[in-house]
VMD Tcl script that draws the C-alpha trace (Angstrom):
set ca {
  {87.03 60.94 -45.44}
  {84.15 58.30 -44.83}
  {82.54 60.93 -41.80}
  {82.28 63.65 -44.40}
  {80.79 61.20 -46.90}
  {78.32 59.93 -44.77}
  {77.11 63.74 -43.77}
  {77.07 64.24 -47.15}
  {74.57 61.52 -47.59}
  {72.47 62.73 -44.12}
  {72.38 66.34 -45.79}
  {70.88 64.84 -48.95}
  {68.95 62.26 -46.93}
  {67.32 65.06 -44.81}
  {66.65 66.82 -47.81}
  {64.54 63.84 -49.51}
  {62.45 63.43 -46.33}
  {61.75 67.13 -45.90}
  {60.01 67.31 -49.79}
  {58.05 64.24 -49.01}
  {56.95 65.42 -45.59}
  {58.55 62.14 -43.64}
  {60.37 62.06 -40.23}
  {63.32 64.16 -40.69}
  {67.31 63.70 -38.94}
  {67.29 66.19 -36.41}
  {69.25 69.25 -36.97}
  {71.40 68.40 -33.42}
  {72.51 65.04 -35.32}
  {73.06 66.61 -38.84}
  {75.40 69.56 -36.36}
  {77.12 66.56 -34.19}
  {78.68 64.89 -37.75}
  {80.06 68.05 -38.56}
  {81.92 68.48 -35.63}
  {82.43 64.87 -35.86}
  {84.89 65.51 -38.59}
  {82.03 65.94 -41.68}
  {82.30 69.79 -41.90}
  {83.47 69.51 -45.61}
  {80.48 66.71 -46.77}
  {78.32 69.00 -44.39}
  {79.23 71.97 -46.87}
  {79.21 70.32 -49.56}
  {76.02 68.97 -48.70}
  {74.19 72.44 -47.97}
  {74.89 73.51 -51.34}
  {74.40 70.94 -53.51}
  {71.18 69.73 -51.69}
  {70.54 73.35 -51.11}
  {69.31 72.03 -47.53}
  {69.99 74.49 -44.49}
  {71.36 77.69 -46.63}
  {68.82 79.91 -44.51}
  {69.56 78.45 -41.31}
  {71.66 80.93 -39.29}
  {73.69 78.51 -37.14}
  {73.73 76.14 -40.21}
  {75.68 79.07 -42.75}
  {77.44 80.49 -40.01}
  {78.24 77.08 -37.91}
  {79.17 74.70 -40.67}
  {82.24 76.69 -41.91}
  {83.45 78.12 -38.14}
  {83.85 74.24 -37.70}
  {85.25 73.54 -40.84}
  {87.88 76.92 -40.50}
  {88.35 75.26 -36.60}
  {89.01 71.67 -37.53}
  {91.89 72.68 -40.49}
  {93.32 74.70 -37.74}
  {93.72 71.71 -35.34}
  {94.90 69.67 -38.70}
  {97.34 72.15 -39.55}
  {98.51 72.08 -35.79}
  {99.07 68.34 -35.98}
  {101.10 68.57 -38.92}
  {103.85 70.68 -37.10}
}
mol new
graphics top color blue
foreach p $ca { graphics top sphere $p radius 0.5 }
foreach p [lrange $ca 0 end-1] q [lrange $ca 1 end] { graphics top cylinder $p $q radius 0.2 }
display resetview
């Protein structure tokens, strides 16, 4: 819960810095929390920051990891 909180928070953060031209979290961090366990704040975080929507591996990426880790959950559960 806390990982996908905090990429929530480094979508929005990224977000901020882009409009006011400052140094911006790379996209290989922003990628790394996702598959960190903050695919669903990295989601969430695309759309409601609209950040990363027209980024191909971003809109493709973000939910194959999301789709991957509730497979490995599900897994677990058995």
């Amino acid at each position: 819960g806390i990982i996908n909180i905090i990429t929530f928070l480094a979508f929005g953060a990224d977000k901020h810095k882009a409009k006011c031209h400052q140094w911006r979290i790379p996209e290989s961090r922003l990628m790394l929390l996702a598959v960190m366990g903050g695919s669903l704040g990295a989601l969430a975080g695309m759309f409601a920051f609209h950040h990363k929507t027209q980024k191909m591996k971003f809109c493709l990426g973000v939910p194959v990891i999301l789709i991957i880790q509730c497979l490995i959950l599900l897994y677990l559960m058995h």
